[in-house]
Residue, then its C-alpha position, 0 to 999 in steps of 0.5 A: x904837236x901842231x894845231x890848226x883850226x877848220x875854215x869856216x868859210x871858203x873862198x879868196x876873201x876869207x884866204x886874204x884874211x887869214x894871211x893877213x893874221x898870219x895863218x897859212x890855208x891847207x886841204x886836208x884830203x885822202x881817198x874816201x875822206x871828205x876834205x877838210x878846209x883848215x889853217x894853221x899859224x904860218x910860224x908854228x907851221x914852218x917849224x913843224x915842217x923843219x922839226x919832223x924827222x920822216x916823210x909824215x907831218x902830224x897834227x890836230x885839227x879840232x881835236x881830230x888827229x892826222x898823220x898826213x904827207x904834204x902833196x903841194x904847196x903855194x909860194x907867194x909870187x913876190x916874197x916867196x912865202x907859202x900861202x896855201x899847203x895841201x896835205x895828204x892823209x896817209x893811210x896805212x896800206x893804202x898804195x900811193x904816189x909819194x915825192x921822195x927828198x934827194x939828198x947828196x953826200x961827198x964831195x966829188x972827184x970831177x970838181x978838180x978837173x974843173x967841174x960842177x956837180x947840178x943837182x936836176x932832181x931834188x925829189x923823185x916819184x915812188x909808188x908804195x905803202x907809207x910804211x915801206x916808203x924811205x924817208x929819204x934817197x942819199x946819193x954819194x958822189x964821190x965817185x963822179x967825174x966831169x961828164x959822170x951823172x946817177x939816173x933814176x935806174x941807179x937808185x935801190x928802191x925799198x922792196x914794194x915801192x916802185x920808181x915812177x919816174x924814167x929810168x934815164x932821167x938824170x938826177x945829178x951830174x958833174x958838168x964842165x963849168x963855166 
């Protein structure tokens, strides 16, 4: 399991330093929780994130146990690294906005007729319980011609969560190319 340590310090000097040493700074957070200033091991960090199987990350903070959703991150502006995390303490019940990872499967039919298939959304806005929350959306898009696309209102949403996004907004599409 992930282990990270409590920031005993806070501001931008100290942040420095830790990147410096290789750590990754993170808020820890939830409504009616007091935040929780931590840093983990950059490395050890990326790889649980890679390594987890659902929407929830899990990890230990002096001991203290959480189960939490990453909510934003930080890149670096030059290589691209992620300096800073916050993270969400998911509460069991509690109704929350989570961003939801978009993933295609198939190959489709309008990438014959000269086609290109753009990908607009990779994550979508859903309102719901952790416990009812999918950990993914799979779209096939087989069935897509050029000029074809699926918006937010053809996905099917799990009873009790609720699609916050437009229902006309485009999540993927076959275009003409180029």
């Amino acid at each position: 399991m992930l282990e990270g340590i409590t920031r005993e310090s806070i501001g931008s000097a100290s942040a420095k330093r830790l990147r410096r040493d290789g750590y990754l700074t993170a808020n820890i957070y939830a409504n009616g929780v007091e935040n929780i200033q931590a840093a983990f091991k950059r490395g050890d960090f990326l790889k649980a994130v890679r390594a987890k199987e659902g929407l929830t990350l899990n990890f230990t903070v002096d001991g203290k146990e959480f189960k939490t959703v990453i909510q934003e991150y930080q890149l670096h502006p030059v290589n691209g690294d992620i300096v800073h995390v916050d993270l969400r303490i998911a509460v069991p019940g509690q109704k929350t906005n989570f961003l939801i990872p978009v993933k295609t499967t198939g190959i489709p039919k309008g990438l014959k007729n000269k086609g290109v298939l753009v990908q607009s959304k990779k994550r979508i806005k859903v309102r719901g319980t952790i416990e009812d929350m999918p950990n993914n959306f799979i779209l096939d898009v087989t069935g897509l011609d050029r000029d074809d696309s699926i918006l937010i209102r053809d996905i099917e949403t799990p009873t009790n969560c609720r699609l916050m996004d437009r229902a006309d907004v485009a999540i993927c599409g076959v275009i003409k190319a180029k």
